[in-house]
N, C-alpha and C positions, 0 to 999 in steps of 0.2 A: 677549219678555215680561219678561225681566230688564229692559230698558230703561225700560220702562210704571211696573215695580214702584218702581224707582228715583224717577222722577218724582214718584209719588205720595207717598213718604216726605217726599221735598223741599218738595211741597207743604203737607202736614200740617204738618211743621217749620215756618214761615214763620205760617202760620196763629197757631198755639200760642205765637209770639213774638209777632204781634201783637197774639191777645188778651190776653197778660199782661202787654202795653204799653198796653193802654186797661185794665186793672185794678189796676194800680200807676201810676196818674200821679206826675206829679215835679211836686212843689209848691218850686220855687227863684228868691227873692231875689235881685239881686246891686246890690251900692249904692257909690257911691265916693265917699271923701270926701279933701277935700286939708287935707293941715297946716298950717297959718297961722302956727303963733307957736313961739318956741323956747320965752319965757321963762313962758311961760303953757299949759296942758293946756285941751285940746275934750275933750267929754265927749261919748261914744256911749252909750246908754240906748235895749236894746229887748228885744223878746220874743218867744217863738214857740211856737206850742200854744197847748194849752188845759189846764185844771186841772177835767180833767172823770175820771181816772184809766182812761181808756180806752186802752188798746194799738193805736197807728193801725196799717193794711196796707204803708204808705209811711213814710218820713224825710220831714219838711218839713225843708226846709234855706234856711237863707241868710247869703250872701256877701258881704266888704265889705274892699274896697280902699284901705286908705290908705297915699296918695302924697303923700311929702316934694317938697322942694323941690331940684332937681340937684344933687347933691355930697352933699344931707343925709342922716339917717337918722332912721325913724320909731322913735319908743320909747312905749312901752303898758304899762299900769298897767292891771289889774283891779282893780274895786272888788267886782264880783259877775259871778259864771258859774256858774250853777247854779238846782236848780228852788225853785219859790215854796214859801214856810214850810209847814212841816207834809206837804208831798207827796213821797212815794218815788222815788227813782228807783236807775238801778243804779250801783254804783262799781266792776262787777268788769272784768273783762279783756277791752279795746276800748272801754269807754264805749258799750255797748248799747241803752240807754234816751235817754242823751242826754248833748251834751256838746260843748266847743271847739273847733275844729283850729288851731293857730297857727303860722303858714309865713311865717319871719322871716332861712330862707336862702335867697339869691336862686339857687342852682346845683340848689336839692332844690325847685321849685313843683310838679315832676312827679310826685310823688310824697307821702306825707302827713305831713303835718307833726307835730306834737307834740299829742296829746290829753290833755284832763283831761275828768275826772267831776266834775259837780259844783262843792260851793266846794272844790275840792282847796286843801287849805295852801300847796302849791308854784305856787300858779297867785295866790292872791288875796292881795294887799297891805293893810296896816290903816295904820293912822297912826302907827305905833311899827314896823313892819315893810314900809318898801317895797320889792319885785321887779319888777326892773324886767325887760321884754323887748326888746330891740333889735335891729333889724333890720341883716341890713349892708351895705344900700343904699338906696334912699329909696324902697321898696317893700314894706306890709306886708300879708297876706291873714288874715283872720279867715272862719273857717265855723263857726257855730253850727247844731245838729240836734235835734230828739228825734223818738224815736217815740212817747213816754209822758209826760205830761203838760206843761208850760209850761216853757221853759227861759228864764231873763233874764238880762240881759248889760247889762251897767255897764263901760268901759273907759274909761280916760281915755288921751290920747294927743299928743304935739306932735313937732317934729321937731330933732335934736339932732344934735351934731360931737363929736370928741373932746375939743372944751374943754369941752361942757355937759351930755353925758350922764352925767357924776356926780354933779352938782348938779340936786337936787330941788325945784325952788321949788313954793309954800303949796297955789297950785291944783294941785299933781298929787296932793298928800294924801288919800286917799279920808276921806270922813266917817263918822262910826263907825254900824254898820249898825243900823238898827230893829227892835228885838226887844221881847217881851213881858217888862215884868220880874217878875211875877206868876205864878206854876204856875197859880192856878185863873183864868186868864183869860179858855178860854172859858166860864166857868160863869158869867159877867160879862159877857157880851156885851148882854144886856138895859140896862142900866146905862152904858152905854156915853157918851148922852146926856144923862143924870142931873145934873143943874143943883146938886143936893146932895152928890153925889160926882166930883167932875172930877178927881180923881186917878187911876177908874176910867181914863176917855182918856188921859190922860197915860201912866199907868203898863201900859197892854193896850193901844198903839197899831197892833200886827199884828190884833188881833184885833178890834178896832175902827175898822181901816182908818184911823188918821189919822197915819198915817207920813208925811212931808214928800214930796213928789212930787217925780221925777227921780234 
């Protein structure tokens, strides 16, 4: 009878894992791209979520491989990592809501890399402040997540030696980011298209959607 009872425990258990495995699916990405130029940056530009402020049951996650050229090494510049204007997310301990992994030591892939929340400061580069990331082999992994709203990601990226990784040529400069420069801008969005005030556009481009694309 011990043995019966046994069985049936083992059964349940198995059960219970598989429905919580078709109730949390894994929505995972994984994209590789190779590094082409030293003296010039490729630009990665995407996003994930929705900006709908809904708390998913899962992590949408996705992955992205960029591989140097043998001997090289990859280096990466944020321009943006983080959720879209105006929407919450968390910055406290673990990046919970949503956030980067960046795995740029080839001896630690097994384990996790470096996380930020957000535009963390220590993560995002401006055109008067670049940070640079570099890998120390010609192998870099990026994992971008959220469970809470859109997270976007802007990295620029090329691949470098110890004679060029200190030298920053014009494209790895990120461009300065799209903001609203007006406080009452959404009370302007009406206006937005207003033939007599085109400063409106100009000067409320988040809020009017005419931020430059890319």
């Amino acid at each position: 009878m011990e043995d019966i009872r046994i069985r049936k425990d083992a059964t349940l258990v198995y059960v219970l894992v598989v429905m919580a495995a078709l109730l949390v699916p894994s929505e995972i990405l994984a994209l590789k791209m190779v590094a082409t130029s030293s003296s010039s940056c490729q630009t990665l530009t995407t996003s994930l979520g929705s900006d709908n402020g809904v708390s998913n049951l899962y992590y949408q996650k996705s992955w992205f491989f960029i591989q140097a050229p043998t001997g090289k090494q990859v280096q990466l510049i944020f321009a943006k990592a983080g959720a879209s204007p105006g929407q919450s997310y968390s910055v406290g301990y673990g990046c919970t809501d949503q956030g980067v992994e960046v795995k740029i030591v080839s001896g630690n892939r097994n384990i996790t890399g470096a996380l930020f929340c957000g535009d963390d400061p220590a993560l995002i580069s401006t055109s008067s402040n670049i940070i640079t990331f570099t890998s120390d082999n010609n192998l870099a992994i990026l994992q971008i997540y959220t469970l809470l709203n859109k997270f976007n990601l802007q990295v620029l990226y090329r691949y470098v030696d110890s004679s060029t990784a200190s030298t920053i040529p014009s494209s790895c400069v990120p461009t300065p980011p799209c903001v609203d420069q007006y406080s009452n801008c959404a009370d302007l969005i009406d206006y937005c298209t207003d033939p007599n005030n085109p400063q409106i556009a100009s000067g409320c481009p988040v809020s009017c959607g005419t931020c430059p694309s890319g």
